[in-house]
N, C-alpha and C positions, 0 to 999 in steps of 0.2 A: 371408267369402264373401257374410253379406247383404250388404255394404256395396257389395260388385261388383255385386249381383244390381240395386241402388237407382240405382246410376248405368247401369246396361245400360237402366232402364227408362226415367230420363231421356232417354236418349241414343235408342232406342226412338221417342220422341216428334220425335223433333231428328237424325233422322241428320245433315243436314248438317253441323251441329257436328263431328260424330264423323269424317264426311271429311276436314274445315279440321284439326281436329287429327291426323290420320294422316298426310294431305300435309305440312303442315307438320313434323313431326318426321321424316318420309320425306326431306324437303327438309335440315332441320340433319344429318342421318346423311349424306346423298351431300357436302354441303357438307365435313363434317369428316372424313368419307371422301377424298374426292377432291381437297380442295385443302392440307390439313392431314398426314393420316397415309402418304398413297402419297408422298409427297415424304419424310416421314419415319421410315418403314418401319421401320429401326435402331430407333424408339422403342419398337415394340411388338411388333418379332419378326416380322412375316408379307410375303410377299414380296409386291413392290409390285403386279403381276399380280392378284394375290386380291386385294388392296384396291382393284381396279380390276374385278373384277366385281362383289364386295359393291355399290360406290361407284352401277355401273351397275343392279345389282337397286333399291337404294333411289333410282335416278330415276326407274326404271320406275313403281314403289309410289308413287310424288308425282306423276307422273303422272295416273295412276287415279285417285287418292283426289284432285287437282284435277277430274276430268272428272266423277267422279260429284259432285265439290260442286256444279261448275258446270250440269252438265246433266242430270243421272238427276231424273226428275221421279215416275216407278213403278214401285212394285215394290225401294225404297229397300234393303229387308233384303237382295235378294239381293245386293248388293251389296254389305252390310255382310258376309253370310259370306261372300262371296270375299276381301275384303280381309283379313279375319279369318287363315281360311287360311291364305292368300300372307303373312302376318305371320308365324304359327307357323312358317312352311314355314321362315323365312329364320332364323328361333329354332334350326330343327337346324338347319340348313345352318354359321352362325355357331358353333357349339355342337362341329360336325362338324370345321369349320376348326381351333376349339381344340383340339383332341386330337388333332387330324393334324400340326400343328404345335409341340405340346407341347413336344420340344425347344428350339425355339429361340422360343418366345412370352415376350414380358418380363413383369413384376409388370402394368409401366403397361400391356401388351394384354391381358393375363387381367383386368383392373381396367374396361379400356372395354367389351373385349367380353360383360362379366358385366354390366355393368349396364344396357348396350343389352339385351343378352339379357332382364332383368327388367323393363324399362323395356314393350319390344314385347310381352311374353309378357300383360302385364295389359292393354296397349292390343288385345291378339287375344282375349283373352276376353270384355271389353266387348262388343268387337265380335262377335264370336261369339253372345254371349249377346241384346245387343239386334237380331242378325239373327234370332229363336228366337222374339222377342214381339211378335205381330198388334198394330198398331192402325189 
């Protein structure tokens, strides 16, 4: 947990960074979302519909986390806990999907959607945490 706490406060100094890297893996998630798994649905068990809103939350999420790179000049943190948030949020929502579709979810979608899951749940705590530290 220090070692989150030490990059929250890097990041802290640096939001921008912390956007470019949100957007960006907000971006590879819709990407591999929407051009890779809703065409291949069969590979991971969920109907292509859900992989078409997940697909569309994380373009939404690369959006934002583009505009604040681009243009949030003050008041950076609050920005950083919205996005924060809106990350956890999609953590249950992804979380919520696996277990609603527990039947018919294959190895290889409990394997994507676990590690997206682990992947955004540490990028919303950064984030979280460096929206928490004044500077």
């Amino acid at each position: 947990m220090e070692r989150i706490l030490q990059v929250a406060r890097h990041f802290a100094q640096h939001p921008k960074f912390l956007f470019l890297i949100d957007g960006l893996g907000a971006l590879f998630t819709f990407s591999l979302l929407f051009f890779a798994l809703k065409t291949n649905h069969h590979l991971i068990g969920v109907p292509p519909h859900i992989i078409g809103y997940l697909s569309g939350i994380a373009f939404l999420y690369f959006v934002y986390s583009s505009c604040c790179f681009s243009l949030v000049r003050l008041q950076k943190q609050k920005f950083l806990t919205v996005i924060g948030a809106a990350n956890l949020s999609y953590c249950i929502l992804t979380l919520s999907l696996m277990v609603l579709y527990g039947d018919t979810i294959t190895f290889l979608g409990i394997a994507y959607f676990s590690i997206e899951i682990l992947i955004i749940a540490v990028l919303s705590i950064v984030e979280l945490k460096a929206g928490q530290i004044k500077v």
